[in-house]
C-alpha positions in Angstrom: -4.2 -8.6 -23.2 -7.1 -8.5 -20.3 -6.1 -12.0 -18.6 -8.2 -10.8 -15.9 -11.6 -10.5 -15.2 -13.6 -9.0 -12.2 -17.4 -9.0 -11.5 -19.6 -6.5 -10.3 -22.3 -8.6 -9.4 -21.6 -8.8 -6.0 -22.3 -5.1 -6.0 -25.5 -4.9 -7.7 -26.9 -7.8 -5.3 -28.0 -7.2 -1.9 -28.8 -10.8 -0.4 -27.3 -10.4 3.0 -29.5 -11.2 6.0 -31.1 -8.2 7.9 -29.6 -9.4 10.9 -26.3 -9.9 9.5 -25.9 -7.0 7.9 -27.4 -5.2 11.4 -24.5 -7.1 12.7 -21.8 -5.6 9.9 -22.8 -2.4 10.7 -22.1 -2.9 14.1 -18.7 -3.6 13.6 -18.4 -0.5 11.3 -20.0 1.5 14.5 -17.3 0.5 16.7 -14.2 0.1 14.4 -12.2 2.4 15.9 -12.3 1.3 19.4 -12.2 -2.7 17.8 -8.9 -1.9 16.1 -7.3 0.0 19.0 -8.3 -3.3 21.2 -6.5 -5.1 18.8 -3.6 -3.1 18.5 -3.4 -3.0 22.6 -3.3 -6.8 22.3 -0.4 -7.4 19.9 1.9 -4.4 21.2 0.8 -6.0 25.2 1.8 -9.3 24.0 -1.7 -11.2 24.7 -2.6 -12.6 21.4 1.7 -14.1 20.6 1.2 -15.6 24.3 -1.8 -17.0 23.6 -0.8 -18.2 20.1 2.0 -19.8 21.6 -0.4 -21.9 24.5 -1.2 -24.2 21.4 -4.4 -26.2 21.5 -4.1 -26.1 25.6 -5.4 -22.9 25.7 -4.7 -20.1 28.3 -7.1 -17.8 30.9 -7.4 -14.3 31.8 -5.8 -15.2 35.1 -2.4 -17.0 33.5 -2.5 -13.9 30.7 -2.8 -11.4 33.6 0.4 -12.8 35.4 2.4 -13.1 32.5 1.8 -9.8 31.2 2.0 -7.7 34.6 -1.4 -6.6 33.7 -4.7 -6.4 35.6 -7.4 -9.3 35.0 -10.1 -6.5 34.3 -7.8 -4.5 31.1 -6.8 -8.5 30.3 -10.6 -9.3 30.5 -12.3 -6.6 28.7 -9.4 -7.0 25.9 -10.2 -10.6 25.2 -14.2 -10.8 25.4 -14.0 -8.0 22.4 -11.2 -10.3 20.4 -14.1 -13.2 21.1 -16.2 -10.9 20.1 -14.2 -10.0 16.5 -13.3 -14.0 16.3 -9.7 -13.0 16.7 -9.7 -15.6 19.4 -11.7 -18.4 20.6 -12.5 -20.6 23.4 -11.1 -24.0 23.9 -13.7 -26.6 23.4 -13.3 -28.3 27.0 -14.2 -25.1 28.3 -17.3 -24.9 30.0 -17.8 -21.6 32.1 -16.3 -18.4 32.4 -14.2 -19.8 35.7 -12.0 -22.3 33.6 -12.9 -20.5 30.3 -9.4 -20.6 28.2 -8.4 -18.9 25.0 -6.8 -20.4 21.6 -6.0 -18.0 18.7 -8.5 -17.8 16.4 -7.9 -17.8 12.1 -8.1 -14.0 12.3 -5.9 -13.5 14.9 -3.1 -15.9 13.1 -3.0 -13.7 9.9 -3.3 -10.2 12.5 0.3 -12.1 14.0 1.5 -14.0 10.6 0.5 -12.1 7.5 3.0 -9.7 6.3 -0.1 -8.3 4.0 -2.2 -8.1 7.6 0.5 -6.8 9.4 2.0 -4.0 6.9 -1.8 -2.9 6.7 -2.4 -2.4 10.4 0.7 -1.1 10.9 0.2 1.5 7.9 -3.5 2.4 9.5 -2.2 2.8 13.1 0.8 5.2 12.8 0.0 7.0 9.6 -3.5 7.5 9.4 -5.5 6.9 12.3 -5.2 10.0 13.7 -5.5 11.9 10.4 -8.9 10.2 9.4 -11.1 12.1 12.0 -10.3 14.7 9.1 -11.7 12.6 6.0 -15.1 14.7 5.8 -12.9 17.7 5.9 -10.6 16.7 3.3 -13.3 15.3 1.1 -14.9 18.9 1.4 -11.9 20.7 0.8 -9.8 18.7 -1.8 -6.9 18.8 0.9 -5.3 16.2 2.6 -6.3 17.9 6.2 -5.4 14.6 8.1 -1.8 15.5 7.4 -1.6 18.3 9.9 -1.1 15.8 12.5 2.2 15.4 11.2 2.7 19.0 10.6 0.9 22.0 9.0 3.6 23.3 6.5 3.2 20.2 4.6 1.0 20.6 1.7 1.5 16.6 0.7 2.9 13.9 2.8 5.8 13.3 0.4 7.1 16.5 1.4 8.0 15.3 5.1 8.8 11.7 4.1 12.0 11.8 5.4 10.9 13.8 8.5 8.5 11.2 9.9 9.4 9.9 12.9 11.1 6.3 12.8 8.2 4.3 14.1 6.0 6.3 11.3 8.7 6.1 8.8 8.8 2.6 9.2 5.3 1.5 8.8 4.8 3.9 5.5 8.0 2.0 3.5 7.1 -0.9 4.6 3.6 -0.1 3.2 4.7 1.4 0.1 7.3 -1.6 -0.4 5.2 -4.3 0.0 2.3 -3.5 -2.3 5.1 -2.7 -5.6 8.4 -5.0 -4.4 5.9 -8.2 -4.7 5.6 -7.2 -8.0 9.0 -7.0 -9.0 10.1 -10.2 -9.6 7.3 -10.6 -12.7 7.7 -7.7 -13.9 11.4 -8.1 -14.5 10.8 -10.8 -17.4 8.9 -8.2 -18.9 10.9 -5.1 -18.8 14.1 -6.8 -19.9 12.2 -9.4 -22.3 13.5 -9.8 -26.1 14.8 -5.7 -26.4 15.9 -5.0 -22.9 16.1 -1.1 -22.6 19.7 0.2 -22.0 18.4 3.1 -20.4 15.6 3.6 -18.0 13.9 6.5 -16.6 12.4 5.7 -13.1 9.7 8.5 -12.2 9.1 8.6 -8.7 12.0 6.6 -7.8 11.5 6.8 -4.0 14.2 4.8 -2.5 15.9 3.2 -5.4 14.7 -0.2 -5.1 13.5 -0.7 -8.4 16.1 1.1 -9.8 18.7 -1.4 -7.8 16.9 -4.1 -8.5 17.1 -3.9 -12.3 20.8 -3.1 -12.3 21.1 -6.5 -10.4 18.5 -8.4 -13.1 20.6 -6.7 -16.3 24.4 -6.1 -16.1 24.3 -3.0 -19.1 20.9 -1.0 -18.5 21.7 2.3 -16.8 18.6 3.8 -15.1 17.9 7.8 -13.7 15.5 8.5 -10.6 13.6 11.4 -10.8 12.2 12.7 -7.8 11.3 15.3 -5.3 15.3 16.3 -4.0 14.9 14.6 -0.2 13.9 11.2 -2.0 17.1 11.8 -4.7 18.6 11.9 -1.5 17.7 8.8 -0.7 18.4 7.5 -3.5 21.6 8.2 -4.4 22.8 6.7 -1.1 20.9 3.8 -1.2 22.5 3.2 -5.0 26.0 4.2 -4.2 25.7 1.6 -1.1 24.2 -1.4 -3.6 27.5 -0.6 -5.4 25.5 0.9 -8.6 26.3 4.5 -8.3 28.3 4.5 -12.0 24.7 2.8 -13.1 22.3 5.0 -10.9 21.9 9.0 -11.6 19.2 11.4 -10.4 17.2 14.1 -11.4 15.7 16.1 -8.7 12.2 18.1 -9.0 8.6 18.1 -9.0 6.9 16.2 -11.8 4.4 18.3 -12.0 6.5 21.8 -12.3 6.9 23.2 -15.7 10.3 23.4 -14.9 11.2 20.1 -14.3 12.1 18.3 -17.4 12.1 14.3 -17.8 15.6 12.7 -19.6 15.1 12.7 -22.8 14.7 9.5 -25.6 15.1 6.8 -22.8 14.5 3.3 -24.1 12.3 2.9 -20.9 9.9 4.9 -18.8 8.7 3.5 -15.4 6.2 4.3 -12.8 5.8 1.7 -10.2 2.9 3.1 -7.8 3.3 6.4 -8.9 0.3 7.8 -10.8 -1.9 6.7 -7.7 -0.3 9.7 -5.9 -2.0 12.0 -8.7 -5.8 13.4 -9.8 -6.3 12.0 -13.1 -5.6 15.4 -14.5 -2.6 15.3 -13.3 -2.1 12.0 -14.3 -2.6 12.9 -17.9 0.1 16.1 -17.6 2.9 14.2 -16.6 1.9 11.3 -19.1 2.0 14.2 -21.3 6.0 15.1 -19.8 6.8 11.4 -20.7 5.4 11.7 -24.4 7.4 14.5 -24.7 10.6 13.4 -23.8 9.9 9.8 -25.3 11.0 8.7 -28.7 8.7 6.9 -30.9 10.1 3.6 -29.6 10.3 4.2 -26.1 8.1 2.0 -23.8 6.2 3.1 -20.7 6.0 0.9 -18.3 3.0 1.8 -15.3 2.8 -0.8 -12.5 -0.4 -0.6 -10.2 -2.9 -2.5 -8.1 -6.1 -1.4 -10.0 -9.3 -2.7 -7.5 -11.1 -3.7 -10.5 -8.2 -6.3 -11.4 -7.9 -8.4 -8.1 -8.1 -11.8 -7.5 -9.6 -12.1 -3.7 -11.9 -10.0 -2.3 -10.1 -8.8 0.4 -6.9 -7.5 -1.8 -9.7 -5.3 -3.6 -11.1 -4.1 -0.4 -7.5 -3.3 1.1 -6.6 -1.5 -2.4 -10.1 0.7 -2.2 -9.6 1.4 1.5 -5.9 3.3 0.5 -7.5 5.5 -1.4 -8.7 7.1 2.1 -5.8 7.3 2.8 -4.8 9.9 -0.5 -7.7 11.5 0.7 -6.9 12.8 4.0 -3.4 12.3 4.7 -1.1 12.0 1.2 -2.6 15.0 -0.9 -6.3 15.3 -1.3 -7.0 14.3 -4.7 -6.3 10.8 -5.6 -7.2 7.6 -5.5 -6.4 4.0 -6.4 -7.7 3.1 -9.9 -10.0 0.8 -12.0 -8.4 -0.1 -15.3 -10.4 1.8 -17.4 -9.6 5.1 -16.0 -6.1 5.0 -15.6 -6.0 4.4 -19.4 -7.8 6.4 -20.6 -6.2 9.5 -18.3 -2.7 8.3 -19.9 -4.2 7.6 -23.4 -5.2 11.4 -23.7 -1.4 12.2 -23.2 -1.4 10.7 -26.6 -0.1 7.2 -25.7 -1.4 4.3 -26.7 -2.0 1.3 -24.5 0.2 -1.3 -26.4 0.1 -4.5 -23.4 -1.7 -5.2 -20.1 -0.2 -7.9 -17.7 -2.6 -8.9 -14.9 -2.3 -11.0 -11.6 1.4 -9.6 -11.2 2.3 -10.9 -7.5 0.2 -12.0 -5.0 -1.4 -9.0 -4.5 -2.8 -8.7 -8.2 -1.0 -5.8 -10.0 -0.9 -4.8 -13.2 1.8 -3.5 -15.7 1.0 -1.7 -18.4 3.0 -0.6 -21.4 2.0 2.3 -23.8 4.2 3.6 -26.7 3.6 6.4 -28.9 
């Protein structure tokens, strides 16, 4: 069942050099200016030109000309990407007069790695601005980073579909990434030996899973529930796949007592969904689902727990998101180790029946409880 195992010993050692760790806490002292240098050289063009001067190399004066930009904001942009070893020198360069610049490894995956890429993006336009407020929201319980989109918003959810495109972009693209690698794994699953015939998708966003098994299996019928803007959504985005006689909604908040979940479905999913709740609230609306499940209705839960990665850096990127539930989504949740999503779904009165790790590239895990 656990085909995954993770070690905290890297976190109960501390055997990093004074000096380097001086130097890590440097570049936690300066992040924000670091990553806005960055950003300035991707959407300026400097780090794709000097990707594409190859081996050959390219100086501040060459950058300068091609970009219409001044040597000095071309200089000071590149000595802090040497700096960050985003790029590098050439090796035939021997002063700063014919000093040239190559891209570095880090500055390949900043241009080339859709994981990079939909994380900076994410960072820049949905919650740089808002983080300034992460002390406030941690004292507060409220995501207070969110009134830089607007104030009536008591979760981001709300205003999804009012985000500006740029902004609307980067957070589907986010949200996509991280669950859509998944997909293709978790199909076999879902639709193994008994596929279901009808599927309840809880926080159906924008249909994709929900299109994407009516595509894998030619008789399962599936229902979105969701907040009405995302049914929306939904419905369009079905009715456009050609799967609106397959693809139904139910509109309302999961976590009213007036919303109600379909009733005896052979299937239950949540794919990224119980990351957007406290583990309270995780529990009532596991609570919803045992309700309206019958004794041989499977729940499916599909997450990226940070205790169930395979690289370092995936579990560093899945612990940073949770700052991101913390001041901009809705205050009180987080992304999960294994244990405690369990157990928070276990005291709904399901029992964890199968765990699949290392789902994707990105290490997820899909869980299945039955009554």
């Amino acid at each position: 069942m656990d085909n995954a195992a993770y070690s905290f010993d890297k976190y109960k050692e501390d055997n990093i050099r004074a000096i380097d760790a001086r130097f890590e806490a440097q570049k936690i002292a300066f992040a924000p200016m670091t990553f806005q240098a960055i950003r300035a050289m991707i959407e300026l063009g400097l780090l794709n030109i000097i990707e594409d001067s190859g081996d050959d190399g390219i100086g501040v004066k060459a950058l300068a000309e091609k970009t219409g930009l001044t040597e000095y904001g071309v200089g000071v942009l590149c000595e802090m990407a040497l700096g960050m070893n985003v790029i590098r020198v050439t090796k035939d360069s021997t002063c700063q007069k014919d000093e040239k610049y190559v891209l570095g490894k880090t500055g390949w995956f900043l241009l080339n790695d859709t994981l990079t890429k939909v994380n900076f993006n994410f960072t820049n336009d949905i919650c740089y601005k808002g983080a300034f407020k992460l002390k406030d929201s941690v004292l507060s319980g409220k995501p207070e980073g969110l009134k830089e989109f607007s104030d009536k918003w008591t979760v981001i959810y709300e205003g999804l579909s009012q985000l500006d495109e740029r902004s609307k972009k980067s957070w589907f693209e986010f949200d996509h990434f991280y669950s859509d690698i998944a997909f293709p794994t978790a199909l076999p699953i879902v639709f193994g030996s008994n596929p279901p015939k009808s599927l309840v998708d809880i926080g159906g966003n924008t249909a994709k899973w929900s299109i994407t098994c009516c595509r894998y299996n030619p008789d399962v019928k599936v229902t979105i529930v969701d907040l009405p803007g995302q049914t929306a959504v939904a419905e369009k985005n079905a009715a456009e796949a050609g799967f609106a006689d397959r693809i139904g909604t139910c509109s309302g908040n999961v976590l009213s007592e007036e919303t109600r979940l379909p009733a005896n479905a052979d299937a239950y999913w949540m794919s990224q969904f119980l990351d957007c709740f406290s583990l309270k609230q995780v529990t009532k609306i596991a609570k919803k689902v045992y309700e309206a499940a019958s004794k041989d209705s499977r729940v499916y839960v599909l997450e990226p727990l940070w205790d169930k990665q395979k690289f370092e850096g995936n579990s560093y990127s899945v612990m940073a998101t949770s700052l991101y539930f913390t001041c901009m989504a809705n205050g009180n949740s987080k992304m999960y180790r294994f244990e405690e999503l369990r157990d928070a779904i276990e005291a709904s009165g399901f029992r964890l029946a199968d765990a699949h790790h290392d789902l994707g590239s990105n290490a997820y895990s899909l869980l299945e409880f039955r009554k």
